[in-house]
Every structure is written in structure tokens, then in C-alpha cells.
KOLBAPA-219642 format. One record per residue (C-alpha): x, z, y; residue number from 1. Coordinates in steps of 0.001 Angstrom, whole numbers, plus 524288, in hexadecimal, padded with zeros to 5 digits. Example, Ala and Ser with C-alpha at 12.3 -4.5 7.8 and 13.67 -1.06 7.14 Angstrom:
SITE       X       Z       Y     k
SITE   8300C   81E78   7EE6C     1
SITE   83566   81BE4   7FBDC     2
//
This chain:
SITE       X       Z       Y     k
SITE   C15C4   3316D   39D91     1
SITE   C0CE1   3303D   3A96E     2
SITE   C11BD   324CB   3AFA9     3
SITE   C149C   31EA4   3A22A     4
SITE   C05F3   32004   39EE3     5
SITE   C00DF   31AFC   3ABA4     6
SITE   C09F3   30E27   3AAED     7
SITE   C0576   30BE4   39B84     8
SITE   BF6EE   30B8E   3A0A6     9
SITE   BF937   30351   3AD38    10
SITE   BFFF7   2F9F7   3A5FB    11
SITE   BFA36   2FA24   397DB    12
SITE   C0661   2FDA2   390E8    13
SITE   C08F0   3090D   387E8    14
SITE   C11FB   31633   38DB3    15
SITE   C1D00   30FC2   383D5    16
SITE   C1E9F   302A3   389A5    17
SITE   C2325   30A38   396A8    18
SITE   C3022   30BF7   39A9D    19
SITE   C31B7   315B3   3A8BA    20
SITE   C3E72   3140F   3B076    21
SITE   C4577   31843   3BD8A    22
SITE   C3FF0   30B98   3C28D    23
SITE   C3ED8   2FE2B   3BB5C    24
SITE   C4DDA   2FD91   3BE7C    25
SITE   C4FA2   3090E   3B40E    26
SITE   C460B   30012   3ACDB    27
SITE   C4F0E   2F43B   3ACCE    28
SITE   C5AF8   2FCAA   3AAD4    29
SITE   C54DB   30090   39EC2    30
SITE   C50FA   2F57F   39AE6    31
SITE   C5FA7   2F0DE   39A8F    32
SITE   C659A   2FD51   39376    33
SITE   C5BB1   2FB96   388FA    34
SITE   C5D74   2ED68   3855D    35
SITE   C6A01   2E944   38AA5    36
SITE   C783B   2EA7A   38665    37
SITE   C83ED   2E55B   3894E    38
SITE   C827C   2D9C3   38028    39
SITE   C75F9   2D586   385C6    40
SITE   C7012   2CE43   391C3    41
SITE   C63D3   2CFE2   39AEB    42
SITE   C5D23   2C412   3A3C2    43
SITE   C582B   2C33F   3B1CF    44
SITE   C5728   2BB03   3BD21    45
SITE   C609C   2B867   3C768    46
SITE   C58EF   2BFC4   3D079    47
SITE   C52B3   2CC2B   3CA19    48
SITE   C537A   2DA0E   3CD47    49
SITE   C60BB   2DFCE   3CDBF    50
SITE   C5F98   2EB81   3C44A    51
SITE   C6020   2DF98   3B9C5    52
SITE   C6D21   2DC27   3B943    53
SITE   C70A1   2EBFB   3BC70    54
SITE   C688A   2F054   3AFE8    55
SITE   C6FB5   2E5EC   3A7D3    56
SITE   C7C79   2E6C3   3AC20    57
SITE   C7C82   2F5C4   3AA44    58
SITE   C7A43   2F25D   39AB9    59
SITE   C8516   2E904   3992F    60
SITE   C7C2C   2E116   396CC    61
SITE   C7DC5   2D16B   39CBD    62
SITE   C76CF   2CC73   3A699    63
SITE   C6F65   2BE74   3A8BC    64
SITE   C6B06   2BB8E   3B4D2    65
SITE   C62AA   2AEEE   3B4D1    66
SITE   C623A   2A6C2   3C0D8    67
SITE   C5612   2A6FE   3C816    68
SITE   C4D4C   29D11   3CBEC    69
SITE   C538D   29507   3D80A    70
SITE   C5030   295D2   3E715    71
SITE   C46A3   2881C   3E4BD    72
SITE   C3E4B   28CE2   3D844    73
SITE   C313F   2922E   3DA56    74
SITE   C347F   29EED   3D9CF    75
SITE   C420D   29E30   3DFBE    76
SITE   C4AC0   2A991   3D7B8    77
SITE   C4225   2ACAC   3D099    78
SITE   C4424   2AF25   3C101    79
SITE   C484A   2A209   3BA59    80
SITE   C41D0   2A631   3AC65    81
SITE   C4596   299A9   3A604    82
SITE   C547A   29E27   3A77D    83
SITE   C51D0   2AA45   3A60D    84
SITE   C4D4A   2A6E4   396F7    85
SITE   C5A9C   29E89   395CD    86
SITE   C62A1   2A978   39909    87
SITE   C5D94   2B317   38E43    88
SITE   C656D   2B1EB   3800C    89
SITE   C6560   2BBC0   3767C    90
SITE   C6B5C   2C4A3   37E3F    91
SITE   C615A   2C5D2   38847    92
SITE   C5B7C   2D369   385BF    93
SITE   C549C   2D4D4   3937C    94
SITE   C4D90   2CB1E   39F07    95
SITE   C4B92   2D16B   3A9D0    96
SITE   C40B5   2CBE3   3B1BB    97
SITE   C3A27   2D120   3BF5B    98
SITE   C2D38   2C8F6   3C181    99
SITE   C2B83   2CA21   3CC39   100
SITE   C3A46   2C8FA   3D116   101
SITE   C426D   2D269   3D86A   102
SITE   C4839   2CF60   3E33C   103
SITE   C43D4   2C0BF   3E29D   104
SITE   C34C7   2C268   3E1FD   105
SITE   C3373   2B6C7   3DA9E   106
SITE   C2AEC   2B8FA   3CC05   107
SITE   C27D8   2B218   3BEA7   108
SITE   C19D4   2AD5E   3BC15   109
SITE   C1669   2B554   3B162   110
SITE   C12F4   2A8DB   3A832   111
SITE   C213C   2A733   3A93A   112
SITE   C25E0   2B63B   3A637   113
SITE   C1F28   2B696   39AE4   114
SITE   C244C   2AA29   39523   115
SITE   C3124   2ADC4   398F6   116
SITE   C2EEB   2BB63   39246   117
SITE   C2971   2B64D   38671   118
SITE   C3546   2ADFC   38509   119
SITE   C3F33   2B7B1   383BC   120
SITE   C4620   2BC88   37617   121
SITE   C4002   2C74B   37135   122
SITE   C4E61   2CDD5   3737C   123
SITE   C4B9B   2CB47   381C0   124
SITE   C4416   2D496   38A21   125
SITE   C3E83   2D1D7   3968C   126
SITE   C3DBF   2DBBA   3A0DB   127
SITE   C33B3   2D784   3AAD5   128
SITE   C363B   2DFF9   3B7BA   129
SITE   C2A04   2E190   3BDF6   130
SITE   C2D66   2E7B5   3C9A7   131
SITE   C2441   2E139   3D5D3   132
SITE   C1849   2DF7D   3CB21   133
SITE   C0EB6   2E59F   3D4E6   134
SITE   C1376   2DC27   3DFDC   135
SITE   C0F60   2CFFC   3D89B   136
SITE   C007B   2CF12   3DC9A   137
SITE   C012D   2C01B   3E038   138
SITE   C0BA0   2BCA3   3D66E   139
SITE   C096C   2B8C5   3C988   140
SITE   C0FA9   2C1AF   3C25F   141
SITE   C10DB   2C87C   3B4FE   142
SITE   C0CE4   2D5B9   3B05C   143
SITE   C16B2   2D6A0   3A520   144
SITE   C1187   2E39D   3A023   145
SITE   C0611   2D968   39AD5   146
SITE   C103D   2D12E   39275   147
SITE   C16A4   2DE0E   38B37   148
SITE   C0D4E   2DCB2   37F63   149
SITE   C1284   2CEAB   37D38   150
SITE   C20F2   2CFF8   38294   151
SITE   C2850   2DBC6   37BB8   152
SITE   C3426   2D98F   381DF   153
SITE   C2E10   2D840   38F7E   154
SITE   C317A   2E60F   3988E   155
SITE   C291E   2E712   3A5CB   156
SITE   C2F93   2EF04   3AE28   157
SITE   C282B   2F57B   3BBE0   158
SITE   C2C9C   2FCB3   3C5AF   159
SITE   C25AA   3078A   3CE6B   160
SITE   C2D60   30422   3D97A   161
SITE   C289C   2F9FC   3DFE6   162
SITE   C1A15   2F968   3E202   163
SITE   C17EA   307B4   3DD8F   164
SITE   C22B8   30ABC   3E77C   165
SITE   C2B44   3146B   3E054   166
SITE   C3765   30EDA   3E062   167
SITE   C3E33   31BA3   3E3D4   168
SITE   C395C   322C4   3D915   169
SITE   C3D34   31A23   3CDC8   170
SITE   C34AA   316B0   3C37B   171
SITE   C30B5   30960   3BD26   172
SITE   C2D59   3063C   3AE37   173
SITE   C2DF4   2FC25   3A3BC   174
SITE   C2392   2F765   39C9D   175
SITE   C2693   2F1ED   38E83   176
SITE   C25E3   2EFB1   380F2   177
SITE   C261C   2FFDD   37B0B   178
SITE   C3122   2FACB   37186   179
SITE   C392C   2F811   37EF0   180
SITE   C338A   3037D   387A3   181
SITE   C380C   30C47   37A40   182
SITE   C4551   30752   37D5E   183
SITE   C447B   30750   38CCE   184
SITE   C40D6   3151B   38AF6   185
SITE   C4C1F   3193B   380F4   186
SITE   C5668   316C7   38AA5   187
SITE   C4EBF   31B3F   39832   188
SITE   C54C2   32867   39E97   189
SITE   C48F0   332DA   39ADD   190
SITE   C4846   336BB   3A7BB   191
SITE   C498C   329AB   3AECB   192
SITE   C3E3B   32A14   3B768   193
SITE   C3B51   334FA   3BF7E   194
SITE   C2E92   33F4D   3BFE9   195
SITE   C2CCE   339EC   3CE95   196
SITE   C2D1B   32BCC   3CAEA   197
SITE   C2387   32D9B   3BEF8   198
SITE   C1A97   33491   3C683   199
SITE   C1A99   32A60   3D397   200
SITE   C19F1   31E9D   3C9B2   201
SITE   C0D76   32558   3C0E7   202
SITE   C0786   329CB   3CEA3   203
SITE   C0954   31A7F   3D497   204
SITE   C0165   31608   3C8BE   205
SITE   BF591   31D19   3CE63   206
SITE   BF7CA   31555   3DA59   207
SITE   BF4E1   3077F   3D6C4   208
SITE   BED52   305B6   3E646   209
SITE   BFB2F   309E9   3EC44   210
SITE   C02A1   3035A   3E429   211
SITE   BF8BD   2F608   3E7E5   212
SITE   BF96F   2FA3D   3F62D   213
SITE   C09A4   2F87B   3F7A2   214
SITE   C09D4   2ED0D   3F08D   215
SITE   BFFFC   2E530   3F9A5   216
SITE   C08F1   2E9CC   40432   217
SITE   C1587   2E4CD   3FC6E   218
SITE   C103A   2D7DA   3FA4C   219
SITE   C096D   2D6D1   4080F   220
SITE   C1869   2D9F1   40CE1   221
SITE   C1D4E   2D15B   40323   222
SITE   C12DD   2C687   4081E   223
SITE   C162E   2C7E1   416A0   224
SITE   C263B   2C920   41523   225
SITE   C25D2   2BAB5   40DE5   226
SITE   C1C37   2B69E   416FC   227
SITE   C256F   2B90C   42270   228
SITE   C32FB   2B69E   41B44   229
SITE   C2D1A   2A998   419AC   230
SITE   C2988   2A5DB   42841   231
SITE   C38C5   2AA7A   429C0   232
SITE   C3DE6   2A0F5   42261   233
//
């Protein structure tokens, strides 16, 4: 209840359009049991995060993987959204999307996310895997908690693993429409997420100058690590 409460108010959502998991991979994996069966297909680029194709597979469920952008484009592997919209037919029941992209680092302008989004069936959902939000600072990039009033079938899904550095303890959360947290939450194990891991994720969320500090030093690392894989070749 504690950490639900503090999320709702950070983010401007209501307690029921919140979904807790063992990490946003029990996210995903839920994601998966609760709209996918053995007759139906999920979407995702060529190179997305691996637990896509696991979650999927692991409900029978078939499997499209869309090419990605190639080595010349702008933003070289990167998600081709144009064939990613061919690819869905009425069987598409989920799109998985990471903006921005793990393990390629590439993103989607947001102008461009949203179309795409707002293009899908309404038997489509989207599941936007928000992962590296804090990192973004210079990148344009989405907050997709901000398009849930006008996308029902859009599901954010954050993590506190990576700049709130708990990956260890396990704990991440969806944000969504209630209709589709009320059915994320149906099938989640009742005891899924640990005391430990609630208690480290509400306690980070008092923390916003800590959480501000590592990421300056992420992106500063990220910053010089280009800077001299570049004059490498």
C-alpha cells in the first residue's frame, strides 16, 4: 500500500492503474500469461530485450520478430515502426516496445510512438518498456504515463533497477489502464514482491537527489566511453 500510494502521486495515476512485480521481467511475463494463448501472436523488434521472446514462448503463444532498422539508417537497429505496423493482423494481441532500446541504445522520437500507438487495433496492446527513462536527459523522449488517458491499451512498464539501483532486490511496476492492471493483478503471485524490496523501492522515492546524483555519473560514463570508443575506431 505504501509504495503503491507514493508511485500514484509521483506519477498522477490512481493506486488501481498499478501493477507491482519481481522486476518489470515479472511485469512482461505477466503481461504474456494474461493476454496470450497459444492461438495468438505478440510483435517486437529484431533487437529488443530478451525476456520478449522468453515471456511469449512460455504461452504458446507465436512469435514475430520484425527486422530492425539497417546498419546505414539514422538510427542504425533501431525499431523499424513502419514494419512493425505491417506485421500486426488480428492476431496481434501484444507490441512490445523498449524506447529507449536495450541492448542497442537506439530510441523512437516520441511524435513517432504515439502515431504508431494510436494506430494499433483496439485488440492490440502496446507494452512500452521503460526501463532507462531516467537516463534520457538529452534525448527526446516520451513519458508514456502522460498518453494513458488517451491510449487504453497502452502499458508503461518501469523498473527500479537501473537508476534506483536495486536490481538485486526485485521490484518494478506497470502502469495502465485499471481495466488491464484489474487483470495484471488477477493472475500476479500474492506474494510476488518481497517486504525488503517494497520497503527499498518506497524508501528510494524519498531520494530523488541520489537518484539525480548516479545518473549524472551514468551519463558522464556513458559520455566519455563513446567519446573514446570513437577515437579507437
Amino acid at each position: 500500500h505504501e509504495l503503491k500510494t507514493k508511485l500514484a502521486r509521483l506519477h498522477g495515476v490512481s493506486a488501481e492503474q498499478l501493477t507491482l512485480g519481481n522486476g518489470s521481467n515479472d511485469i512482461l511475463v505477466l503481461v504474456a500469461e494474461a493476454f496470450l494463448t497459444p492461438d495468438l501472436e505478440a510483435v517486437y523488434s529484431q533487437y529488443a530485450f530478451a525476456v520478449y521472446p522468453i515471456a511469449v514462448h512460455a504461452t504458446g503463444a507465436t512469435c514475430r520478430s520484425v527486422a530492425a532498422l539497417p546498419a546505414g539508417a539514422a538510427m542504425a537497429y533501431g525499431h523499424d515502426l513502419t514494419a512493425m505496423r505491417a506485421a500486426i493482423t488480428e492476431r496481434t494481441r501484444l507490441v512490445f516496445i523498449a524506447n529507449p532500446n536495450n541492448p542497442t541504445g537506439t530510441y523512437v522520437e516520441p511524435q513517432d510512438l504515439l502515431r504508431f500507438i494510436r494506430s494499433m487495433p483496439r485488440s492490440a496492446l502496446v507494452v512500452l518498456d521503460e526501463a532507462y527513462f531516467e537516463y534520457a536527459r538529452s534525448i527526446p523522449l516520451q513519458n508514456g504515463i502522460d498518453w494513458l488517458d488517451e491510449c487504453p491499451n497502452l502499458v508503461i512498464v518501469r523498473t527500479f533497477a537501473k537508476a534506483y539501483g536495486l536490481a538485486g532486490l526485485r521490484i518494478g511496476y506497470a502502469v495502465s489502464h485499471p481495466e488491464v492492471a484489474d487483470m495484471l493483478n488477477r493472475i500476479r503471485q500474492p506474494f510476488n514482491v518481497s517486504s525488503v524490496a517494497l520497503a527499498a523501492a518506497a524508501a528510494a522515492l524519498d531520494d530523488p537527489e541520489h537518484v539525480a546524483h548516479t545518473v549524472a555519473v551514468a551519463i558522464s560514463e556513458r559520455v566519455r566511453v563513446a567519446t573514446v570508443l570513437r577515437q579507437r575506431g
